[in-house]
C-alpha positions in Angstrom: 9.5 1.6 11.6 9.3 -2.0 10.0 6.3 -2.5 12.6 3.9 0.1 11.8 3.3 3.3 12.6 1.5 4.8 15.8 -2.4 5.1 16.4 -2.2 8.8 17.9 -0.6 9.7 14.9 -3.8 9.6 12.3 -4.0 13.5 11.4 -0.3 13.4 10.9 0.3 15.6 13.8 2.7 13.9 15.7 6.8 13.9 15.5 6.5 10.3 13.6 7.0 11.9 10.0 5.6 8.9 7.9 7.7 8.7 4.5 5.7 5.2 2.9 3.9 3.9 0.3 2.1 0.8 -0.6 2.3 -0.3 -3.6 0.4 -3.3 -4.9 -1.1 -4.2 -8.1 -5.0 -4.9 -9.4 -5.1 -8.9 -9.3 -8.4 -9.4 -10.7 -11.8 -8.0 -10.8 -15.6 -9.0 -9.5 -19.0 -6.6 -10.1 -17.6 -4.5 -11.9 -15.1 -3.6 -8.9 -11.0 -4.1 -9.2 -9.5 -5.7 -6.3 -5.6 -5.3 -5.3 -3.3 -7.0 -3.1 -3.9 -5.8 0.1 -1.4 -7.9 2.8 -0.7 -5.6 5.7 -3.4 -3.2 5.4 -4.9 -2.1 8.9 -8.5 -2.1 8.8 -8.4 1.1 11.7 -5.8 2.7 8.7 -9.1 4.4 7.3 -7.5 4.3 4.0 -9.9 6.2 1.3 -8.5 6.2 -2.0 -6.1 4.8 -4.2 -3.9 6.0 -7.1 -4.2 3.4 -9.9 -1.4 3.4 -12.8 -2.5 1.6 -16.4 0.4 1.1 -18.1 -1.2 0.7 -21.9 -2.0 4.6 -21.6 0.1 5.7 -18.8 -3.2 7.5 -17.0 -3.1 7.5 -13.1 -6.5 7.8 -11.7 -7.9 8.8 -7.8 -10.3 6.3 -7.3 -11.9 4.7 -3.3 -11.2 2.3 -1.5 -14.4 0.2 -0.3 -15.5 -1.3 2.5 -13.3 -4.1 3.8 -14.0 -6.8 6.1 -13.1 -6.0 9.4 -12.6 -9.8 10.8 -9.2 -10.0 8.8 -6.0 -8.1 8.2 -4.5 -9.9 5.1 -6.6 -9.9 2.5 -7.0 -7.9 -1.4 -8.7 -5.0 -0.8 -11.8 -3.6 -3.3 -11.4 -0.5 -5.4 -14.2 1.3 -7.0 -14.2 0.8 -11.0 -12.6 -1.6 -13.3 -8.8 -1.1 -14.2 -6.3 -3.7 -16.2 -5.1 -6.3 -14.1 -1.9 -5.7 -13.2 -2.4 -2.0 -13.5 -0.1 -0.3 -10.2 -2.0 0.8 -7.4 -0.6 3.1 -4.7 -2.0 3.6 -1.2 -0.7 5.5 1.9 -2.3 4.3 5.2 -1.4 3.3 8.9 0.1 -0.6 8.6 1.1 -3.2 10.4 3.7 -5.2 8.6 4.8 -6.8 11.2 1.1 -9.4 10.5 1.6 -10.0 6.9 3.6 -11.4 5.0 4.5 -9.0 2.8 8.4 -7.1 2.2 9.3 -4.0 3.1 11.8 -1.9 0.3 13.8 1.2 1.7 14.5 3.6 -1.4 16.3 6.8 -1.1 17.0 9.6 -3.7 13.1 9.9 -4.2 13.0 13.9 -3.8 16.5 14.1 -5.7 14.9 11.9 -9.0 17.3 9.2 -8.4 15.2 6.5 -6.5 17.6 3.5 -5.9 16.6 0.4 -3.5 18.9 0.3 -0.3 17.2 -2.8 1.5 14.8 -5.3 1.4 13.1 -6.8 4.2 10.1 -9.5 5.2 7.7 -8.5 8.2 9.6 -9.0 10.6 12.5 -7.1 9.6 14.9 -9.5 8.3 17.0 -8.4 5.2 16.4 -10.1 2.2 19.0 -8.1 0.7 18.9 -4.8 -1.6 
């Protein structure tokens, strides 16, 4: 779904199979905590961690996800520990796309090692083209 995914479906129990990613990217940094692009994250998503990628050493690293302000839904959201700016960040958590604007990428041939982007679309599903 281009929408989001469903609410009774938070233990992953449910026929919805969830197959997403978010991927962002650290935009800058404040007390000694990195903060990444965050449009479309669902404050009830009770996202926890995040996989950060530095591309100087090519480390990924596990680190949390902190407290975000629950009055808004479009906002950067605040990692635990300093990491380059720009560094990737991957998150997987319940979203509402549909409230952001932020694009939605389809890529198949993940499991076969030969991702390649079929579509492109903004939040409310209309294509922007592969």
């Amino acid at each position: 779904a281009l929408t989001g995914t469903i609410p009774a479906n938070q233990q992953g129990d449910q026929p919805e199979r969830i197959a997403m990613l978010w991927l962002s990217e650290i935009s800058h940094h404040f007390r000694g905590d990195s903060y990444c692009y965050g449009g479309g994250y669902y404050r009830r998503g009770h996202a926890q961690h995040a996989l950060v990628f530095t591309p100087e050493n090519q480390k990924i690293t596990e680190t949390n996800l902190k407290t975000v302000d629950d009055s808004s839904i479009d906002y950067t959201l605040p990692l635990a520990g300093e990491f380059p700016v720009s560094s990737a960040v991957v998150l997987c958590f319940r979203t509402q796309i549909f409230v952001t604007r932020s694009d939605v990428v389809l890529v198949s041939g993940i499991h076969r090692g030969e991702p390649e982007i079929v579509g492109r679309y903004d939040s409310l599903g209309n294509s922007l083209g592969a």
